[in-house]
N, C-alpha and C positions, 0 to 999 in steps of 0.2 A: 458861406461861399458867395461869392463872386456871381451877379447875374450874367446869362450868355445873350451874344448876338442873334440873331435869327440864325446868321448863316453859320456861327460855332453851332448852335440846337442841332442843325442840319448835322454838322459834324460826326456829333455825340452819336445823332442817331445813327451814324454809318459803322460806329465804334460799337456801338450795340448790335446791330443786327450783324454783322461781318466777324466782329471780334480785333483782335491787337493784325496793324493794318500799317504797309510800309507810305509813306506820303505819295509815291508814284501809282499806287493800288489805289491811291482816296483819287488823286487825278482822273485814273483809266475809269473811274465809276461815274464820275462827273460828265452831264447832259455837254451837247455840244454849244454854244463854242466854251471847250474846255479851260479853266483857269490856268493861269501860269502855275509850272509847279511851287517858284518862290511865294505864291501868293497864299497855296495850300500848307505850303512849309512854315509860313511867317503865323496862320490862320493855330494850323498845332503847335507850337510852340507857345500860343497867348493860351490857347485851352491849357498845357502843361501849366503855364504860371499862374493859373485861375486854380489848379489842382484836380481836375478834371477828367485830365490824361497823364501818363508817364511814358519812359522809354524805356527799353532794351539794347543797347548797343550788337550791331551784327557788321564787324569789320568797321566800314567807314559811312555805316547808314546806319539809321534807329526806326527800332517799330514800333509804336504808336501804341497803347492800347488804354481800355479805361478805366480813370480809377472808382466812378462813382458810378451805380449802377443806373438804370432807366428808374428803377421804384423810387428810389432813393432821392434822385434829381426830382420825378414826378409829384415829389410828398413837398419837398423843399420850395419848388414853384406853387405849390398850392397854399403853402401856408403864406407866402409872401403875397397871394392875389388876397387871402381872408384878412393877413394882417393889414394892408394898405388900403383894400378898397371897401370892406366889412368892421373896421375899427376893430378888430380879431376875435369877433363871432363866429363864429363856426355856425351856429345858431341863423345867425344874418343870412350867411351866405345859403344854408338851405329853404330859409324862407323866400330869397332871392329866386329861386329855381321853381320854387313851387307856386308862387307869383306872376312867373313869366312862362307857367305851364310848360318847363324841362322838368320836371321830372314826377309822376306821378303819383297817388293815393298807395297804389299798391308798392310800387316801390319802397316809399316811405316807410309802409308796414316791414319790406324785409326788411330795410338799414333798420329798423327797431327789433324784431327778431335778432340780426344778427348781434344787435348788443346788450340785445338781451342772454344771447349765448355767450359771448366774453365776460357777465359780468357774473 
């Protein structure tokens, strides 16, 4: 898939937490000073062609909704930070965390417990 803009992320996430959302609903939610509606409409239409979102046809407007979920998307971006910036260690990228003291001894214990239980 296709990487998103900041301001499609923003989208997504409005598509997530709201649910399938008509373009003048994503406007009425947007901070002041509000975007143009074409601006919102041209904005979902590039998510649709990234495959992101889809429609529904209601009369002579479409509702919006999303086809990839928040986990979904969440796993996809993190594999692209481990692949591009950890040469695709997984391994790297938590040595990475534990280096720059994000993330803890104990921690570390449960991510090994828990795959300990998966395996």
């Amino acid at each position: 898939m296709e990487k998103l803009t900041k301001r499609e992320e923003a989208l997504m996430q409005l598509f997530w937490q709201h649910g399938p959302l008509f373009v003048q609903e994503i406007v009425a939610m947007m901070e002041d000073p509000k975007p143009h509606f074409n601006t919102i409409s041209t904005q979902v239409r590039t998510l649709e062609q990234k495959g992101y979102v889809a429609h529904k046809v209601f009369g002579g407007t479409y509702q919006y909704y999303a086809t990839v979920s928040e986990e979904a998307f969440s796993r996809l971006t993190l594999r692209s930070v481990i692949d591009r910036y950890f040469e695709r260690s997984y391994l790297g990228a938590v040595s990475a965390l534990v280096e720059e003291e994000k993330i803890s001894v104990e921690e570390l214990r449960e991510l090994i417990q828990q795959i300990e239980k998966q395996a």
